[in-house]
C-alpha positions as CSV (number, residue, x, y, z in Angstrom):
1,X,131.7,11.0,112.9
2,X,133.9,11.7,110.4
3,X,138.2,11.8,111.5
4,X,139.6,13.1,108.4
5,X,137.5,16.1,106.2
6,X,138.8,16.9,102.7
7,X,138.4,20.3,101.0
8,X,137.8,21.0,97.2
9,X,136.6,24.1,95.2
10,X,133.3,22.5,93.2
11,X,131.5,24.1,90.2
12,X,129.1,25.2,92.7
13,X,131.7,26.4,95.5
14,X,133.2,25.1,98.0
15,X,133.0,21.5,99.1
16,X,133.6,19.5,102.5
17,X,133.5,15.8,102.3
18,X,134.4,12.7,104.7
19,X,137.7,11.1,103.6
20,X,137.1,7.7,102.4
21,X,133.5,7.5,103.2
22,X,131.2,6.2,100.9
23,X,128.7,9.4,99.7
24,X,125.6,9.0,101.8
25,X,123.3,12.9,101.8
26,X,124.8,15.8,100.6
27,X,124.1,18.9,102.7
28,X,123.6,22.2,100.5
29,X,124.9,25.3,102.6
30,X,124.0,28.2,101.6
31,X,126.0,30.9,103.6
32,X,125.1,34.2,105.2
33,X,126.4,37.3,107.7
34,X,124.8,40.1,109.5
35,X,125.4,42.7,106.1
36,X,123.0,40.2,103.8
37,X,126.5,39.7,102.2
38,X,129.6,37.0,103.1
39,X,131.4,34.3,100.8
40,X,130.8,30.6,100.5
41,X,134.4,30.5,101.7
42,X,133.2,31.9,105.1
43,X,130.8,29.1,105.9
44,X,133.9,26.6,105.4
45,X,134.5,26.5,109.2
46,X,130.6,25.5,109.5
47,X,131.0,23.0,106.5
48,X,134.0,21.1,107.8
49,X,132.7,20.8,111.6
50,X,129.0,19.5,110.4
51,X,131.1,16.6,107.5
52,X,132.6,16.3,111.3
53,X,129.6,16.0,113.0
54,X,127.4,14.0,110.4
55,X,129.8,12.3,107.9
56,X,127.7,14.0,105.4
57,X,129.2,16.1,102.0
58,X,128.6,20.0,102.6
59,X,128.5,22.1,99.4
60,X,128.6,25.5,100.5
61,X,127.0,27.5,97.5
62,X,128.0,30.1,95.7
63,X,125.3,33.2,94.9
64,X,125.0,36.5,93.2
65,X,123.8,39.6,95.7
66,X,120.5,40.2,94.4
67,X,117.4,38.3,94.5
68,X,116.0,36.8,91.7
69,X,119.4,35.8,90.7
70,X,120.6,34.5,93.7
71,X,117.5,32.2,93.8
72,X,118.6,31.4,90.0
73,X,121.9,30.2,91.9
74,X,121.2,27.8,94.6
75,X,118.4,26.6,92.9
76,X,121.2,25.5,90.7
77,X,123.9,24.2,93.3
78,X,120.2,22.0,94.5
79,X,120.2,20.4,91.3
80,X,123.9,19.5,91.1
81,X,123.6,18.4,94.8
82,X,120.3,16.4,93.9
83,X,122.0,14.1,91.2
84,X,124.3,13.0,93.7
85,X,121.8,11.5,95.7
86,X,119.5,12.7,98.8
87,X,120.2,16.6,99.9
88,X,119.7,18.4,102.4
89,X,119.6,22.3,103.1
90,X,121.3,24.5,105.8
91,X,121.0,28.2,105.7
92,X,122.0,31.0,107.5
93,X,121.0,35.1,107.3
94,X,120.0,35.7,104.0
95,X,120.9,32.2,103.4
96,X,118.1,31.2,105.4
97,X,115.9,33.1,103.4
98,X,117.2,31.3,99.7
99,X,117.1,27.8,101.5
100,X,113.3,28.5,102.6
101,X,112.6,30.0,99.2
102,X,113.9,27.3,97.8
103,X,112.2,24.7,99.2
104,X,108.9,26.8,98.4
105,X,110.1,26.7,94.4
106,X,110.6,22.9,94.4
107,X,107.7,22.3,96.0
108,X,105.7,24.2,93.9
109,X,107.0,22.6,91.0
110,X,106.3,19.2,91.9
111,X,110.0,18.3,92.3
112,X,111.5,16.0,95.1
113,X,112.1,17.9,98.4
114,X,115.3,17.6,100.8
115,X,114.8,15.3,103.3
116,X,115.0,18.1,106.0
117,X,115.9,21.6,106.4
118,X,117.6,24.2,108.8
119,X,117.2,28.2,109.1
120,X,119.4,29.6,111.6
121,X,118.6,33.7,112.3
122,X,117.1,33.5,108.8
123,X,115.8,36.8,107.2
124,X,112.8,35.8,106.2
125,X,110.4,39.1,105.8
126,X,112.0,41.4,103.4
127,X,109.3,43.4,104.6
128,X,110.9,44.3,107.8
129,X,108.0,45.2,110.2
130,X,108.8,42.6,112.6
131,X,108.7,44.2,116.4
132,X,111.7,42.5,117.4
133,X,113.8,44.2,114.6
134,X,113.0,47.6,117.1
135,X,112.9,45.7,120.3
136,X,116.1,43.5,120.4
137,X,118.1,46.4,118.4
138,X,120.2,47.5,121.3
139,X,120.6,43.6,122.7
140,X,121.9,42.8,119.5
141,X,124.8,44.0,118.4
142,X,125.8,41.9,115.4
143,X,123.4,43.4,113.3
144,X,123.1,47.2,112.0
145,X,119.1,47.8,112.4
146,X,119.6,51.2,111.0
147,X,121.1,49.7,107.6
148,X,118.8,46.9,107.4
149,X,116.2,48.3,105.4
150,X,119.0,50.0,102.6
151,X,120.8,46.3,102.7
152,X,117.5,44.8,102.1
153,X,116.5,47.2,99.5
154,X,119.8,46.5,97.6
155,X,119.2,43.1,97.4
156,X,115.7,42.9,97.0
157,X,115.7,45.6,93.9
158,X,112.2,45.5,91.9
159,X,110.6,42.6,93.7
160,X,107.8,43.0,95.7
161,X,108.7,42.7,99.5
162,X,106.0,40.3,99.7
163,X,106.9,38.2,97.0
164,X,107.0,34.0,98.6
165,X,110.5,33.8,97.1
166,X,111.5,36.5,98.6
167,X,110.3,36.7,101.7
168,X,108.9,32.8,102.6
169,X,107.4,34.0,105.7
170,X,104.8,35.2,103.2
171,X,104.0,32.0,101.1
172,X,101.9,28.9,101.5
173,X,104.1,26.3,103.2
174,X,102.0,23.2,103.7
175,X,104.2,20.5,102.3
176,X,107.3,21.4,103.0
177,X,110.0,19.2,104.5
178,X,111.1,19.2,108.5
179,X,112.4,22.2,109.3
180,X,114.5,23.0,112.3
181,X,114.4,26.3,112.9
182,X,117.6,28.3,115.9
183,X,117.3,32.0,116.8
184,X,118.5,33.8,119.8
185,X,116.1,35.1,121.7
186,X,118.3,39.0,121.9
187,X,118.2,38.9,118.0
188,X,116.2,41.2,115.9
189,X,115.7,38.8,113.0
190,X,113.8,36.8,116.1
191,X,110.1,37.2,115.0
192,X,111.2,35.9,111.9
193,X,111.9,32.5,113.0
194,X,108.7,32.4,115.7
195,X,106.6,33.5,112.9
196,X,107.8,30.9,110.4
197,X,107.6,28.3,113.1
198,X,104.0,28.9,113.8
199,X,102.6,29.1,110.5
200,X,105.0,25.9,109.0
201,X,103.2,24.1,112.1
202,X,100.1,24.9,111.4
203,X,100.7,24.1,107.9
204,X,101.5,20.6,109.1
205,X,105.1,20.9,108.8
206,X,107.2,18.9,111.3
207,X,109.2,21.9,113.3
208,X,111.8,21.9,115.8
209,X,112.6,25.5,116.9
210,X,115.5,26.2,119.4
211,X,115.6,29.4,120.7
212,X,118.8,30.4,123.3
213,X,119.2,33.0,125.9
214,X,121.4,35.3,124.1
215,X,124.2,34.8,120.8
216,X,126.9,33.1,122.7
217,X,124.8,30.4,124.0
218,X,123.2,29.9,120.1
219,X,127.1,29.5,119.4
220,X,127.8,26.8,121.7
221,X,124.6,24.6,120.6
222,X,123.2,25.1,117.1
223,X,126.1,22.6,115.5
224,X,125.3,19.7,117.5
225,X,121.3,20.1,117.0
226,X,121.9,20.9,113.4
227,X,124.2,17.4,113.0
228,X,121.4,15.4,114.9
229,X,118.1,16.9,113.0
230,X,120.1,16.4,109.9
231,X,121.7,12.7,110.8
232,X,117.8,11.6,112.0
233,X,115.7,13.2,109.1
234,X,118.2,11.3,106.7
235,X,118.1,8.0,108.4
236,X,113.8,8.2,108.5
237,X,113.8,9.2,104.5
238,X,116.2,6.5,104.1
239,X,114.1,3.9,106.2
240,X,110.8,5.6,104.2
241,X,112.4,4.8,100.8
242,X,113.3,1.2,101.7
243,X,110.1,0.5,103.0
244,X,107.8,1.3,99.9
């Protein structure tokens, strides 16, 4: 684990780094709240505990609020990420919906994946007829179910609700990378991540899905799982690569 973490503003935003380690994977964060809105800056406290956790570089990216053009944006931060060396992706909210979108554009593009990935309460159906987001709408009260749908609209726009990019839960996701997937089990974005789950593991996809009682016990547990999934998927694509 890392003692000291440094801080620095990147072209991309944000970035939290290991002092005086050697670069190993870079972990591209891509930030999210409850109003489909927030600032890289917020996911700093996130960034600094898992450079921490994992003596790994975060880059916590910077978006516009409205899909495609937020796409356009970490798609970018990936590629300035990727030249560094191996990547990862961590998303959270809406950004759980951008790092699963774009794993679905590289992919689809024949372009090298991260080695793993990690979706925590990810929005993932822009079309928003998920039971849970009626059923776990008093349990939960961190998000506004009433607003959802006008939040969604305004970031969606013209796009179809469907669209893979958009909404991932609606693509073809056989060859993606591993994918650890958190959720509380009071949360109305729930279905989302049981959905995903089911259909990346029937697609063949490595998943590890951690559901919690409630929001508080999510809090307490997600970091440490995240730094493991991320420190173990690095270590078997870095054991894969030396092996060939």
């Amino acid at each position: 684990m890392a003692s000291e973490v440094r801080v620095d503003e990147g072209l991309f935003g944000p970035e939290t780094r290991p002092e005086g380690a050697v670069l190993e994977q870079t972990v591209l964060y891509v930030h999210g709240d409850p109003r489909l809105a927030g600032t890289p800056q917020d996911a700093l406290p996130t960034a600094r505990e898992l450079t921490r956790l994992t003596g790994q570089a975060v880059v916590c990216a910077r978006y516009r609020p409205h899909f495609p053009q937020a796409l356009d944006d970490v798609y970018a931060a990936w590629e300035y990420c990727h030249d560094r060396g191996p990547v990862a992706v961590v998303g959270k909210r809406l950004g759980g919906a951008l790092a699963a979108g774009l794993l679905l554009r590289l992919r689809d593009a024949g372009a090298p994946l991260p080695t793993c990935a990690v979706l925590t309460s990810p929005v993932l159906d822009f079309t928003l007829d998920a039971p849970s987001l009626l059923l776990n709408a008093v349990a939960d009260r961190t998000v506004d179910a009433e607003a959802l749908p006008v939040r969604a609209a305004a970031y969606a726009g013209s796009a179809r609700r469907d669209d893979p990019l958009l909404s991932p839960l609606h693509g073809n996701l056989h060859g993606l990378p591993p994918v650890q997937l958190h959720a509380a089990g009071t949360e109305v974005l729930l279905d989302d991540t049981l959905s995903f789950a089911t259909r990346a593991a029937h697609s063949g996809v490595a998943v590890d899905m951690r559901i919690y009682e409630d929001l508080s016990a999510q809090g307490l547990h997600q970091l440490g799982a995240t730094a493991s999934f991320l420190k173990a998927w690095y270590r078997s694509a870095s054991f894969s690569s030396t092996d060939v």
